[in-house]
N, C-alpha and C positions, 0 to 999 in steps of 0.2 A: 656656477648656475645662478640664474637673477632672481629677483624676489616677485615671490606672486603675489595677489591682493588677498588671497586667499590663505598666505602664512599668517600665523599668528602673532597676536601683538609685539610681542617680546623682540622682534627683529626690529623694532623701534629703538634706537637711539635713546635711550634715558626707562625705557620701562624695562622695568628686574623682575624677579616674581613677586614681590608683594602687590607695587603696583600695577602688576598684568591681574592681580586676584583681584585689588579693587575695580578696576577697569570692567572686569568682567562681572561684576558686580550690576555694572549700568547698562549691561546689554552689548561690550565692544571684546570682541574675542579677536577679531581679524585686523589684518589692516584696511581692507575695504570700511569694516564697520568704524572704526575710526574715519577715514575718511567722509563716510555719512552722518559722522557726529555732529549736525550742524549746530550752528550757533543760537542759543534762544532769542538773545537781543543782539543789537549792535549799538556802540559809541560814536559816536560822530566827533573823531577829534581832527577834522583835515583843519576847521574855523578853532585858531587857540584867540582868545581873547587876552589883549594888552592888559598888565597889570591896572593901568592909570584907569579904563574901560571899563574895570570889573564893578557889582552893585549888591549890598548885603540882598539876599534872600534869593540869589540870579544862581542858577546852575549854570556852570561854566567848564571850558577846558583851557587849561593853561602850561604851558612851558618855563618854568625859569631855574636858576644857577642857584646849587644855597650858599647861602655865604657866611651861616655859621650854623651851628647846632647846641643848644642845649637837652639835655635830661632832668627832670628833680623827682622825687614822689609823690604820688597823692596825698588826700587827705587820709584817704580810705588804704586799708592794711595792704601791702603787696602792691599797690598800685605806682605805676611809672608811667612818666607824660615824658614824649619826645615832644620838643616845637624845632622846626627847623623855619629860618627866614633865609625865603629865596628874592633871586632881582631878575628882572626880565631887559631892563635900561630904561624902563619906563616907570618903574614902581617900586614896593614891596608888598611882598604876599606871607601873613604866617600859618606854616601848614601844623598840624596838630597830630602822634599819635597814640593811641591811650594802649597800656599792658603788651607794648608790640618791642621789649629791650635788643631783640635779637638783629631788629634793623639800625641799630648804632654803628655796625660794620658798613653797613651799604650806603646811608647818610652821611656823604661825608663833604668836606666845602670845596665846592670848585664842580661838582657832580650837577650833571643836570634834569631834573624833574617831571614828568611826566605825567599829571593830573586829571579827571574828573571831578568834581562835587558842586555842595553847595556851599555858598561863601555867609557868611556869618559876618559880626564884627570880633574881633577880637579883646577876651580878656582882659579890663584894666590897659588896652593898646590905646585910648586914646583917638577914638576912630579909626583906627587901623583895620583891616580887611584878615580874616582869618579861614582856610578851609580844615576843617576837620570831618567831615560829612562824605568819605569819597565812595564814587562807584566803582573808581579803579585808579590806579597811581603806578607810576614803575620808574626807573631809575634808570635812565638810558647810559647806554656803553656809548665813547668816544663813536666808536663805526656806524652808531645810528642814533642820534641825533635826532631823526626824522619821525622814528616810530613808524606805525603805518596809521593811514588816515583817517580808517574806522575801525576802531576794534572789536572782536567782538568777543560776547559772553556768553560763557557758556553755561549750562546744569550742569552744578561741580559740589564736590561732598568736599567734606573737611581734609581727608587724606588726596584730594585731588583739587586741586584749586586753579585760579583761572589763568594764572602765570604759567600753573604746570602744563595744560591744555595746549595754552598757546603753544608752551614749546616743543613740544613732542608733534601739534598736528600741523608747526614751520620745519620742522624736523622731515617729516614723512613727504610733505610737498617738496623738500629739498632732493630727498632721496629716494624716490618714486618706483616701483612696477612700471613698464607699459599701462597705459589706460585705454582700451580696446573702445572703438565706438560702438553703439548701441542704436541710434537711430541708422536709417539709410541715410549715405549722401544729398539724392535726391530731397527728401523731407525737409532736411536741416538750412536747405537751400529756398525752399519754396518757403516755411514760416521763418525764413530769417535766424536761426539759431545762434547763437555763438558757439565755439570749440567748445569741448564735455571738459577739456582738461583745464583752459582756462576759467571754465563754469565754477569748478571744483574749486581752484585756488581762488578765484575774487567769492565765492561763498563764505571763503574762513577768513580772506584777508582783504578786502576789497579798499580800491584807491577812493572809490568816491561811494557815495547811495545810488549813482544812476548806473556804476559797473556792477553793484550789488543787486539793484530792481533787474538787471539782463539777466544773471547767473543764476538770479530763484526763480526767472521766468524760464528758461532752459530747462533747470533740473526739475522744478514741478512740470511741465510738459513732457519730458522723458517718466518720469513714475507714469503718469498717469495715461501718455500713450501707449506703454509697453504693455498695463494691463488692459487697456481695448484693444490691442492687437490681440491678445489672447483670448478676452470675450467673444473677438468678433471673429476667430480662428475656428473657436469650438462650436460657434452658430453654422460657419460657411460648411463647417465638416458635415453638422448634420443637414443642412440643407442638400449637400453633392452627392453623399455616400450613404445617406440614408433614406429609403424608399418609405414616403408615408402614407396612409390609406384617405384617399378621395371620399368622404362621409357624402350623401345627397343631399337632396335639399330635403326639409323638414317635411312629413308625410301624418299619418293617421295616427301612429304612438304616439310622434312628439306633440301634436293638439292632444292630444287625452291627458299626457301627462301633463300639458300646461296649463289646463284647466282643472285640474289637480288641487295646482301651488295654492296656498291660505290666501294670497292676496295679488292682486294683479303687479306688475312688474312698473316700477319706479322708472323716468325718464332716464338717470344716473343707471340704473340698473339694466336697461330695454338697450343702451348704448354699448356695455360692456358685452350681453349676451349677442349683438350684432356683432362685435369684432370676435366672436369666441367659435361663432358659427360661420363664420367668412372662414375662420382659418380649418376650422375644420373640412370646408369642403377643396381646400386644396390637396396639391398633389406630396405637399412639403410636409415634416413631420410641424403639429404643431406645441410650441414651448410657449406658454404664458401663464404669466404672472397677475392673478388680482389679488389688487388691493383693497381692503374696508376693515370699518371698525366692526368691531363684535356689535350684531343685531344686527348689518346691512343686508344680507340678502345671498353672500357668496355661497352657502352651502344649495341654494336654491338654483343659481347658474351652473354649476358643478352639478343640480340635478338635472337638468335640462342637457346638458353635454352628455351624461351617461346614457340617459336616455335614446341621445341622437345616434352614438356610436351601436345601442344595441338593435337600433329599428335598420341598421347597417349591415346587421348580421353578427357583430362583432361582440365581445365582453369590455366591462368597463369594473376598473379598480381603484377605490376610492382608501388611502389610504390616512388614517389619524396618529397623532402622535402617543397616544394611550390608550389601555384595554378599556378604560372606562369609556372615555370619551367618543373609541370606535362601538361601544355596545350601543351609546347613547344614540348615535346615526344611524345604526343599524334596525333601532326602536324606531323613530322616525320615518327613518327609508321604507325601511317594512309597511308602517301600517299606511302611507300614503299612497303608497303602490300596491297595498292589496288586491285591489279589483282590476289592474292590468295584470298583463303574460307578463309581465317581466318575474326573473324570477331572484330573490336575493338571497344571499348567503352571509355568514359570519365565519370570518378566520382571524383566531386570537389565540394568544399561547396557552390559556388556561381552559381550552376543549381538553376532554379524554380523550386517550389516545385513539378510540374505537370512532368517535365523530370526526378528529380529525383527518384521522384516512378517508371517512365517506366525504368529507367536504373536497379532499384533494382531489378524490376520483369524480366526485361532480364537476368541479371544477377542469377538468383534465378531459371528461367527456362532452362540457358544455352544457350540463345541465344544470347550470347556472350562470345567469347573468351578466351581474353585477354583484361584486362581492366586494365585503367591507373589511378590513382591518387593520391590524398595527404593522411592526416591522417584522411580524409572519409570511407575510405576503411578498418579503424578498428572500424568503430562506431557498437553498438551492432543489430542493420537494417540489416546490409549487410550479407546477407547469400548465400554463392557461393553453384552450384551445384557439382561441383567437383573441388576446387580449389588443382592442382596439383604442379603451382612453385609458390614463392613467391620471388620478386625481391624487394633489397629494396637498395636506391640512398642516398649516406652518411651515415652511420651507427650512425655514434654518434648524429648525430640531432635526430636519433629517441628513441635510447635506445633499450634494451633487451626485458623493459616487452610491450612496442608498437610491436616488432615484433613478440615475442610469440603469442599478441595477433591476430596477423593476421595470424600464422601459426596455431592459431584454430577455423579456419573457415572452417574445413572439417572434415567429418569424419576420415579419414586415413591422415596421416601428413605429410604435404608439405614439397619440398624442398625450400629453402630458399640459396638464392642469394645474398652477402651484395655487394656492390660495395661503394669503396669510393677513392676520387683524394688528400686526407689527407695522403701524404707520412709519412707512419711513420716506426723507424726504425726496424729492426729485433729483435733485444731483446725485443723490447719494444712491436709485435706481439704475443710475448710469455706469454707476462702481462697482457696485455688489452685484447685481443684476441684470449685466449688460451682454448677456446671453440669452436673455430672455426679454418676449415683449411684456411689456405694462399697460394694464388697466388700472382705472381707479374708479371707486363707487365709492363718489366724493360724499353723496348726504344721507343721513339715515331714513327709512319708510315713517311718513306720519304713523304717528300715534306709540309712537316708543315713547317710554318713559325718565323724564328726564333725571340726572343723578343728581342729587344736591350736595354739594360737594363743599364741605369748610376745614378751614385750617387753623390748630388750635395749638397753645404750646401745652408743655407735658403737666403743668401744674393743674390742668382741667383734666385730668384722665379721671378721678374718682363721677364726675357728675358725667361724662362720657359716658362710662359703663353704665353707670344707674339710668341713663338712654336706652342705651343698648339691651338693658333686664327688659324695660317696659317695652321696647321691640316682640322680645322674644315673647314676652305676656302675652300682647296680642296677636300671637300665631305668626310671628315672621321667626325667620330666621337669619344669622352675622356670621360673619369674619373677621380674625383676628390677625395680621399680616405682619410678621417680623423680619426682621432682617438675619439674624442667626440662629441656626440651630439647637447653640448650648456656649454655653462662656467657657469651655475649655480647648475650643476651636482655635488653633493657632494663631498668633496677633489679635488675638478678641479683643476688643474695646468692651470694656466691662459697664460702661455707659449704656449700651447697649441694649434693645431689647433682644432677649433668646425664647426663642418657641417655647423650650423648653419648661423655662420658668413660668412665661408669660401664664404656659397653662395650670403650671401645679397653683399659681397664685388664684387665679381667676376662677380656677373648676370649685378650689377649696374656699373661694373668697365670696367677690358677689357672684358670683352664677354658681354656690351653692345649689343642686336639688334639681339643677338643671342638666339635661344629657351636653357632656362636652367632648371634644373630640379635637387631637393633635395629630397631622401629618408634616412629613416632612421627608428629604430627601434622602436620608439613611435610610427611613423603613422599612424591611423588604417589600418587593413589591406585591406579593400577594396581601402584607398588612395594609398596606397604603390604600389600594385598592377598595378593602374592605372597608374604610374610613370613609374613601370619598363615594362609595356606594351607601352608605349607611345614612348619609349627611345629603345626599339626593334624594334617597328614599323618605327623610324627615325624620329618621329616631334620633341622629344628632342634631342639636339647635343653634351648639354656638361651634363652628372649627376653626382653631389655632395652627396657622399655618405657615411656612416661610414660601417663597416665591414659586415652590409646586405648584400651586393653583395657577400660575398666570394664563397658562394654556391647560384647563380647565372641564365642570362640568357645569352644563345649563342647568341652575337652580332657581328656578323661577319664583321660590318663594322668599328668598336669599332677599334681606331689602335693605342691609348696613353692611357696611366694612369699616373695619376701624384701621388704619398703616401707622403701626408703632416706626419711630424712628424714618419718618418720610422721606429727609433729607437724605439720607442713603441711597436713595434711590434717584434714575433717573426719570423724566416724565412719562417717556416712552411708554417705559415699565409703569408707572403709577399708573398712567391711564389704560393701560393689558389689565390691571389691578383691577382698577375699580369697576372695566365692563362685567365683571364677576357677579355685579347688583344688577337690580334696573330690568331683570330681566321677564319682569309679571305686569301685575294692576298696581301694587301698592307703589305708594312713597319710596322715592329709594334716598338711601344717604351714603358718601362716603367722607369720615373723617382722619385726616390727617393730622397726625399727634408728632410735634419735632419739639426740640430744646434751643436747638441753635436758630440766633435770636439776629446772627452775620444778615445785614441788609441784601446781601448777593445771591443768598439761599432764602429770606422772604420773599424776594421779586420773585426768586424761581418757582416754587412751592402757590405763592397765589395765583399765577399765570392757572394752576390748576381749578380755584375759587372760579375765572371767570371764564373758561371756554371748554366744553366737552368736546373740540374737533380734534382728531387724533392728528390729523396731520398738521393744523397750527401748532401743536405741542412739540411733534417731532420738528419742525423747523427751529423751535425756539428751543428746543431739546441740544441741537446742535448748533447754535448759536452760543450758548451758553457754557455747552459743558465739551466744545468740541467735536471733530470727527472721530479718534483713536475710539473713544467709547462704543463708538456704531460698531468698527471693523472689530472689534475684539468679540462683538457678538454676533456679527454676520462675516465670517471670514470667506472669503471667495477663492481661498487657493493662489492667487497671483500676487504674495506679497503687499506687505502694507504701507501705510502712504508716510515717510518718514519727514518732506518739506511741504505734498500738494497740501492745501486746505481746500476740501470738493464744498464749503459753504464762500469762501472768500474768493477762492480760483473759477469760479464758475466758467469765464469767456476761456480761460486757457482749457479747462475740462471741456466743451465744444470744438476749441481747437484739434485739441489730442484726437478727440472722438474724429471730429473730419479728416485727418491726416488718418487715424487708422484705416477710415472706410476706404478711402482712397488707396493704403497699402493693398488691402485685400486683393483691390481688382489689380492690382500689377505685378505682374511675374515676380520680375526680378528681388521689389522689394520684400512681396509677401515670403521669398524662398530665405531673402535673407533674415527675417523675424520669426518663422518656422524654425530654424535654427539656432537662432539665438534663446527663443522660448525652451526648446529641446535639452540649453545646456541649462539656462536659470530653473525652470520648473520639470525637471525630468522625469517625472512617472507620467502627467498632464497632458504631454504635448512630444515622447519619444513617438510616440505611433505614429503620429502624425508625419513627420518628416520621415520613416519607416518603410511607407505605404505608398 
């Protein structure tokens, strides 16, 4: 019986069990996952330069013969210097190695050499040319001579290094599984592909850069079309199979309630509520996504859509990622909607059990609305009589299959609503979100308050706080943002700030007399609750908090934040952070307190000093700190991007996208990516091919 890609590592040639334990270590259990071990850099050794050629301070690659070897010791205790002198016919080169005695076997005269580095002069040589500096060296065997033309290097630990790499994933390419295609024929034809199998080997071992530039063009077009085939699978399904409600056009509710709103509706704002009411009066379910920073206006669109659904006849459910934050809307909703018929309800886990049976059977009889609350509102109880929108606040705290399951809580199928203030970039809506449409409420409504935002290192925290006292003096109230909960949190970085400290220091130190208050993610959650209720309400002045707040309550008196250890974080996040201020009349401030002083984490961190636009940041968010960081916190279920870069691939991500669209409408191919999705992601996509 042959090997699948799917056996584990050990049927490799040279890996035993320890090094199947380290291996597994980095993420490679199979032989697939080896094979997608790609290379982080690559060598360019096809150009070796002639010894006579070579120039101190020049990185180079060179080939030659040694033609003798010595050994002696350092100056320093233990230490041993190999120098070997090799000849090419054109020169001499002295190579250099330091504390490495074990290679006196493999160095031997007549053996020929295989180098990277930088060249130096050498030692008392007399102008002679020396490398000791290498990126990579090897000692070729008689049968290859040649090497391969670019090598490449890998993310390698000490018990794995990049000799070992190579030979185990020459090894695997030697002695292969079948490698099953994954695109259609068709596709691979129309954008010019190359083979998956020849992709795979010029990825690890490539003759030139321009067989290398075809094979990451390939395998990043495969990632990245496989998961818009499945984006656009899971869109086509509900558009075919799922029957949505025809809303009308705007009548006598929706002017009452739009004259309602606090303030007349923003151009950026007036655009996204036209596409939000387009979709609503189709026949299609509708699935969209808006995007704005905190303060733009999205809970006010999301009021207007509820509203349109119930002058429909239908109910509308708005749902939040917390009990606070759904009471907070349900305050709002309430008192705006007083003097309409609409009628609103509260469902949260912390009713007695006697109000929450009355709210299920209102809700069940239709003698309510529009109801607000948390992840109550998908328990298998709640049965709406005609539940028409379905609004849900932060998308990624609740996932896909939480909102499915609140979109089947009717018979005919609701439209759905995502709202989320997680600016994230344009490409990367394509990725994560490419089931759903996108809106953007690019600018905020005049007269928001701007944050004034500085970045300070940690030696200024005493004069920081003594800011922050005279804050709270005058009737405002802070935040205190750390990055751990307590230093005995596994791998803590004891550098570190911990909530936990932060507060015993602070309550007991300068804010002395003052009401403080620490939340945080262990606390249960009726105590947590109780904090962040107490700290809205005003009886707490200063809360200590780790990244629970980011998705938050409206504290409008709230006018500092202080983010211990900033650099921890990414912008994204910093700026989720600091819309936590800013949200009254007064002055707002948000301070950032770091240590690390690295120029590549100042650039990063001041970018925050000069722009409050959340989506500038996310751009440079991912520019900087990469994609992996995004998908680790917005997972989409279709695997992650292991070679695309969705900031660098941009035209190939287009591509992907047009060849998926193009799949869909054609039989043959769509039946054959139904299937294949069916075996890669099976709980996702078995129905589908099922049915």
């Amino acid at each position: 019986m042959g090997m699948s890609w799917e056996d584990t590592i050990d049927k490799v040639k040279g890996v035993g069990p320890k090094k199947a334990q380290a291996l597994k270590k980095l993420g490679i259990s199979t032989l697939y996952d080896l094979l997608t071990y790609y290379p982080r850099a690559y060598i360019d050794q096809s150009h070796r330069t002639p010894f006579a050629e070579l120039r101190a301070g020049e990185t180079a690659t060179v080939s030659g013969v040694i033609t003798n070897l010595n050994e002696r010791r350092g100056s320093r205790r233990g230490m041993t210097i190999l120098t070997a002198v090799l000849s090419d016919g054109t020169g001499w080169l002295q190579m250099t190695w330091f504390n490495q005695p074990f290679l006196k076997k493999k160095l031997l005269p007549g053996k020929r050499v295989l180098a990277t580095g930088k060249l130096t002069y050498a030692f008392g040589g007399r102008g002679a040319l020396a490398m000791s500096q290498m990126q990579t060296f090897e000692v070729l065997e008689a049968e290859n001579n040649t090497s391969f033309g670019v090598l490449p290097v890998y993310s390698s630990t000490e018990a794995l290094n990049q000799n070992y790499f190579r030979k185990i994933i020459h090894e695997l390419l030697t002695n292969h599984p079948e490698l099953p295609e994954v695109i259609p024929g068709a596709v691979i034809e129309r954008f010019e592909l190359i083979d998956r199998w020849k992709a795979f080997a010029a990825i690890h071992f490539p003759e030139s850069m321009e067989q290398l530039r075809r094979a990451r063009a390939r395998l990043a077009f495969e990632e990245l079309y496989v998961i818009q085939c499945g984006l656009l699978l899971i869109r086509k399904e509900t558009v075919e199979k799922e029957k949505g409600i025809r809303h009308l056009m705007d009548s006598r509710l929706m002017k009452q309630v739009y004259g309602l709103l606090p303030f007349k509706l923003t151009a950026d704002q007036a655009a996204v509520w036209k596409e939000i009411s387009a979709d609503m009066e189709k026949n299609v379910p509708m699935r969209r996504l808006v995007q704005g920073d905190v303060g733009s206006g999205k809970t006010a669109l999301a009021l207007l859509a509820l509203a349109k659904t119930i002058e429909n006849g239908y109910q509308g459910a708005f749902m939040a990622p917390t009990e606070i934050l759904a009471r907070q809307h349900y305050e709002k909703i309430s008192a705006l909607l007083k003097d309409t018929q609409i009628r609103v309800g509260l469902l949260v886990g912390s009713l007695t059990p006697k109000k929450h049976r009355e709210i299920l059977e209102q809700i069940g009889n239709h003698e309510l609305d529009l109801i607000v609350g948390t992840h109550a509102l998908i328990q298998e109880k709640v049965v709406f009589d005609a539940l028409g929108l379905v609004v849900t606040d932060e998308q990624h705290r609740f996932g896909i299959s939480q909102r499915a399951a609140l979109s089947k809580k009717s018979d005919v199928t609701p439209d759905v609503l995502v709202m989320t203030a997680t600016p994230i970039p344009r490409t990367m809506t394509l990725t994560v979100y490419g089931d759903l449409d996108v809106s953007r409420i690019e600018h905020l409504p005049p007269g928001r308050q701007p944050i004034r935002t500085f970045l300070r290192h940690s030696d200024r925290r005493g004069l920081i706080y003594d800011f922050v006292r005279k804050e709270i003096e005058s009737g405002r109230q802070a935040y205190v943002v750390c990055p751990l909960i307590e230093h005995d949190d596994e791998n803590a970085d004891n550098r570190l700030c911990a909530a936990v400290d932060v507060f015993e220091e602070l309550s007991h130190g300068v804010f002395y007399g003052i009401p403080c208050g620490l939340v945080h993610g262990r606390l249960p959650a009726k105590e947590k609750e109780q904090v962040m209720t107490d700290f809205h309400d005003g009886k707490l002045k200063l809360l200590v908090s780790t990244t629970v707040i980011e998705v938050g309550v409206d504290v409008p008196n709230a006018s500092i934040m202080v983010i211990e250890n900033a650099d921890r974080f990414g912008l994204a996040q910093l700026h989720q952070l600091r819309g936590r201020v800013g949200r009254g009349t007064a002055k707002s401030y948000c301070i950032l307190v770091s240590e690390n002083r690295s120029p590549k984490t100042q650039e990063r961190l001041k970018i925050m000093e000069q722009t409050s636009n959340g989506f500038v940041l996310a751009e440079e968010d991912l520019r900087l700190r990469g994609p992996g960081q995004f998908f680790g916190a917005m997972q989409h279920g279709l695997g992650d991007l292991k070679i695309a870069n969705v900031l660098t691939d941009t035209d190939i991500l287009m591509k992907a996208r047009r060849a998926a669209k193009e799949t869909m409408i054609t039989d043959d191919e769509r039946r054959y990516m139904e299937q294949l999705l069916a075996i890669r992601y099976k709980m996702n996509f078995e129905h589908i091919t099922d049915s």
